[in-house]
N, C-alpha and C positions, 0 to 999 in steps of 0.2 A: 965502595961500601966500607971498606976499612978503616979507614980516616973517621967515618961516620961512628962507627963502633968504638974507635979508641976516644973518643970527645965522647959518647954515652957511657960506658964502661964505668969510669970514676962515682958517678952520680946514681946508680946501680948498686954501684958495688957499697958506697953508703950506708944504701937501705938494705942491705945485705948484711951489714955488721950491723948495723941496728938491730934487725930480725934475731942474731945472733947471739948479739951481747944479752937484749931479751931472754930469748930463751932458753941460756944458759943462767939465768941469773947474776950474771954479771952486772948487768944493771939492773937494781931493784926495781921492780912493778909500780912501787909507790913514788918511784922517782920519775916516769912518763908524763903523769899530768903537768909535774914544772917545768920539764923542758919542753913541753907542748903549749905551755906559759907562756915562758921565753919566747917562741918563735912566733904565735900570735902576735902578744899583746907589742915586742920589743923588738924581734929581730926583724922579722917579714912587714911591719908597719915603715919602717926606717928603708928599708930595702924597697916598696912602694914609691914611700915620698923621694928617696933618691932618685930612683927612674921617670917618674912624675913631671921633678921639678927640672929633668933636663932634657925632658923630650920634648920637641914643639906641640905649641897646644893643638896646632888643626890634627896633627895623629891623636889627637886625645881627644878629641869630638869630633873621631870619623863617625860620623851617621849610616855609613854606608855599612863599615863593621859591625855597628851595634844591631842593625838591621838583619842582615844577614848570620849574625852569630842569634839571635833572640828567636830568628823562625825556625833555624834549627833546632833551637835548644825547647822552645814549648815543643814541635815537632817530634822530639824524642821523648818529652815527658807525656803525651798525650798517647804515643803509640808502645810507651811500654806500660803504661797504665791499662788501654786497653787491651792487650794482648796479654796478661800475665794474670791479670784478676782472675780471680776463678772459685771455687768452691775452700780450697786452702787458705788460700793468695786473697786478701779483703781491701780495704780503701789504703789501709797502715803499708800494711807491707808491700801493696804495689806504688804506692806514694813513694816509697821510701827507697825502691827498686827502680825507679825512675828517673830518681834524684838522683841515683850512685850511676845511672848508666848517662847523663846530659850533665855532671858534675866534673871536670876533669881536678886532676891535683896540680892547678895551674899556679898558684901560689908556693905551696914548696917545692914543687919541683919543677914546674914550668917553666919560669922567671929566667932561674938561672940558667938552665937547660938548653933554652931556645938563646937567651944571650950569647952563651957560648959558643952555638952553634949558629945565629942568624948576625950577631953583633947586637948592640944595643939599639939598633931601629928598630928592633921586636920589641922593646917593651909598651909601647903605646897601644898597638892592638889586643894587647895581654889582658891593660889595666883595663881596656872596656870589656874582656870576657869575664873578668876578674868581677868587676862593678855589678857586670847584669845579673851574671850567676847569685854574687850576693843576695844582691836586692829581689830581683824578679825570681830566678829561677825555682832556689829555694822554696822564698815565701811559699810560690805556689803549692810548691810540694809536699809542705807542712800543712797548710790550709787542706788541701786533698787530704789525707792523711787521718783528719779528724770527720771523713762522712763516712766511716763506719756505724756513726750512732743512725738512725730511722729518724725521716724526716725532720721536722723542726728540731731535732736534738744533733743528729748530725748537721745542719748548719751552726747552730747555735755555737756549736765544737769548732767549726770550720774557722767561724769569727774570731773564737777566743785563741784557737794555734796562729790565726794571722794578724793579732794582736802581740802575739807570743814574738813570732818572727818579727816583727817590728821594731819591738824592744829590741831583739837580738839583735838587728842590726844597728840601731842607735848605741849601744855600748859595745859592740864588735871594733877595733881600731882599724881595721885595713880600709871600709871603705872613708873614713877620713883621714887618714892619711892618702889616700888617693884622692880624695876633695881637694886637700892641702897641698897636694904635689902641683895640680893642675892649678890652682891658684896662683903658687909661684911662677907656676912655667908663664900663664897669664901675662901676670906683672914684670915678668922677666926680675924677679928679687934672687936674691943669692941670702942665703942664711949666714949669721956673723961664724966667724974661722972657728973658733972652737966646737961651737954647737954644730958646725959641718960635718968635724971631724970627728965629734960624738955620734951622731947618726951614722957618718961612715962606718966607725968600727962594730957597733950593733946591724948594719947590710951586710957586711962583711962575712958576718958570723949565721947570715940568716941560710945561706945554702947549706954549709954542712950539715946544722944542728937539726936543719927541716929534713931532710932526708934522713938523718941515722935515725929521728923520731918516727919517722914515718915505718920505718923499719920496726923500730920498738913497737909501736901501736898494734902493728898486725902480729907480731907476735903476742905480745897481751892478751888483745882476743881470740887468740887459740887458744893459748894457755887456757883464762878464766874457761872456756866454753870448756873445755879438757875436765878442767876441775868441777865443774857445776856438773857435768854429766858423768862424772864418778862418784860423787854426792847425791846424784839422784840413784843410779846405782844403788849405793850402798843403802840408803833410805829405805827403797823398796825391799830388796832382802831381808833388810830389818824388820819391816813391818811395818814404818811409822808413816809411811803413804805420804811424803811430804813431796813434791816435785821442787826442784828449781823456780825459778821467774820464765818463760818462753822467749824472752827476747837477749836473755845471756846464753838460752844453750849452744851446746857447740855449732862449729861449721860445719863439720860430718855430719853433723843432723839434717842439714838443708841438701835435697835432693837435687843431680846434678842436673833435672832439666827445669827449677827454680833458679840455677846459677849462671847454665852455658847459654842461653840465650840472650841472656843482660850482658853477657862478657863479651860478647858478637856485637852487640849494640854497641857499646860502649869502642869497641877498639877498631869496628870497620862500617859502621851505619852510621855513627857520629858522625866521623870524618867524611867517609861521602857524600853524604848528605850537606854538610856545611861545604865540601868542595863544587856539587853541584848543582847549589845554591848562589855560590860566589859567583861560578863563571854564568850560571842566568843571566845574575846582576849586573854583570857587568857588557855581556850582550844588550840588556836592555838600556845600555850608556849611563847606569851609576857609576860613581867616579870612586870606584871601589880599585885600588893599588893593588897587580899581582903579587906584591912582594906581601900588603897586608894580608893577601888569600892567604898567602903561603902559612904565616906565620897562624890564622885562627884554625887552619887545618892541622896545622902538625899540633896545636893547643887540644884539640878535637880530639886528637891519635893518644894522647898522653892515658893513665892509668888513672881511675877514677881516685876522686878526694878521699883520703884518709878520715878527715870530720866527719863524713858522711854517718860513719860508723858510730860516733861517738852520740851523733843527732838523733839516730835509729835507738840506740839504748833510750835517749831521755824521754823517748814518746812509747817507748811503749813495741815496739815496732821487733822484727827477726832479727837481733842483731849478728846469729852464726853464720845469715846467709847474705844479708852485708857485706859482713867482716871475708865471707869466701869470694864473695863478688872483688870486693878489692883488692884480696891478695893475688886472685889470675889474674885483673887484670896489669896487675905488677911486675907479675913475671911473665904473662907472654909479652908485655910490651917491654921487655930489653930484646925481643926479638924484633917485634912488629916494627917499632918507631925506628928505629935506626933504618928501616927499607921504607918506610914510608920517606922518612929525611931525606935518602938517597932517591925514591922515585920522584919528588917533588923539587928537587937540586938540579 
């Protein structure tokens, strides 16, 4: 188990001095969104088509993975949808609680995580968790999201949030650069030397920068949630009766049985579920790879996406109890995942 821990440790301790430099102000507030820039549009795009173009195409259109990561994954949006809605709890915020708990942060922190610790035959089962989450998982959950309105207005809403997600992913760069990866791997083309080694050194850069940010980001939304609810505060004292917006208040505002149930989901219903799914599958003679189980279970086990949070602000949505959903699941999983690695090893 030790071995396990010194290979996670590093990429931990990352998002640790992110959180850090954060909330120390070390690194400016306003400086998060461009290195969350960076790592979408430049670093993590490039880091994709790397793995992409030189993984063989059949791991990149295992059927079998896509399958089994996709029944999991509505499977978890369906059953935290319905178990969380409640009189509080509306279409937004359990849509949104859904998504953070069948989201994992497989892109910054996944990728290189499991490379390190699997070798680069894990990136192929990645890019399909990576691809589906995008396109399907999401969408759905944005779409959900907007039937809070009463009948014909909440679909009407439904359409327009999955129009919204639509777009999003057509100007999103990861899932074409994962088009574009799989392409080359296709044609077996190699990119000219220099333009290689431009993209190399942008992959290069994609694991550190993705983890300190990810670190920055959860401190962020403490911070703001911190600041709006000493603002609301002081307002009320005043007299001038102004509240905040509800989807920046703090994380202290969301009560812990709105957060510890999605952090249970997310870091041991995921994974079992997608594990007990896998060996179904593979009982029923799909031609599903132990090695690929391995790799979309331990993806499973990972700490929900950091975007998540950022997605939750733009709709409207509890972004304190988001943003608290994300950070447990950040820190128990430098516990959990390292024994999960080692029970699946």
């Amino acid at each position: 188990m030790l071995p396990v821990f010194l290979v996670t440790f590093p990429f931990f301790a990352l998002i640790a001095a992110g959180y850090g430099a954060a909330r120390a102000r070390i690194l400016p507030l306003d400086a998060i969104p461009g290195l969350n820039t960076f790592v979408l549009y430049f670093a993590l795009p490039c880091m994709l088509l790397r793995f992409g173009a030189g993984t063989p195409i059949g791991q990149l259109l295992d059927g079998s993975v896509a399958l089994v990561w996709g029944i999991a994954a509505l499977a978890v949006v369906a059953g935290v949808v319905l178990f969380t809605r409640n009189a509080r709890i509306g279409w937004n915020d359990a849509a949104f609680g859904a998504l953070v708990a069948a989201f994992p942060n497989t892109g910054f922190m996944g990728v290189p995580l499991l490379v390190a610790i699997l070798g680069a035959q894990a990136a192929g089962p990645m890019i399909i968790t990576i691809a589906f989450d995008l396109v399907v998982t999401s969408s759905l959950c944005i779409a959900l999201s907007r039937l809070d309105g009463a009948g014909g207005a909440g679909r009407h809403g439904a359409t327009q949030a999955a129009r919204k997600a639509l777009r999003g992913i057509l100007v999103n760069p990861m899932p074409w650069s994962i088009l574009l990866g799989v392409l080359l791997s296709a044609m077996r083309w190699q990119l000219p030397g220099p333009l290689a080694r431009t993209i190399a050194m942008l992959a290069d850069a994609a694991s550190p920068v993705a983890l300190f940010t990810i670190g920055a980001v959860l401190a962020r939304s403490a911070l703001l949630a911190r600041e709006h609810g000493a603002s609301a505060a002081v307002a009320e004292a005043m007299g001038t009766g102004r509240q905040p917006a509800p989807n920046v208040l703090g994380a202290s505002r969301a009560p812990w049985r709105d957060v510890l149930p999605v952090v249970v989901v997310k870091l041991l219903v995921h994974p079992l579920l997608v594990w007990g799914l896998g060996l179904g599958a593979i009982a029923l003679g799909l031609p599903l790879a132990p090695a690929a189980l391995v790799v979309i279970v331990l993806v499973a086990a990972l700490p929900s996406a950091s975007n998540v949070s950022m997605l939750a602000e733009r709709f409207g949505a509890d972004n304190g109890r988001i943003a608290r959903i994300i950070l447990w699941t950040t820190v128990v999983a430098f516990f959990s995942f390292p024994l999960a690695v080692g029970a699946l090893r």
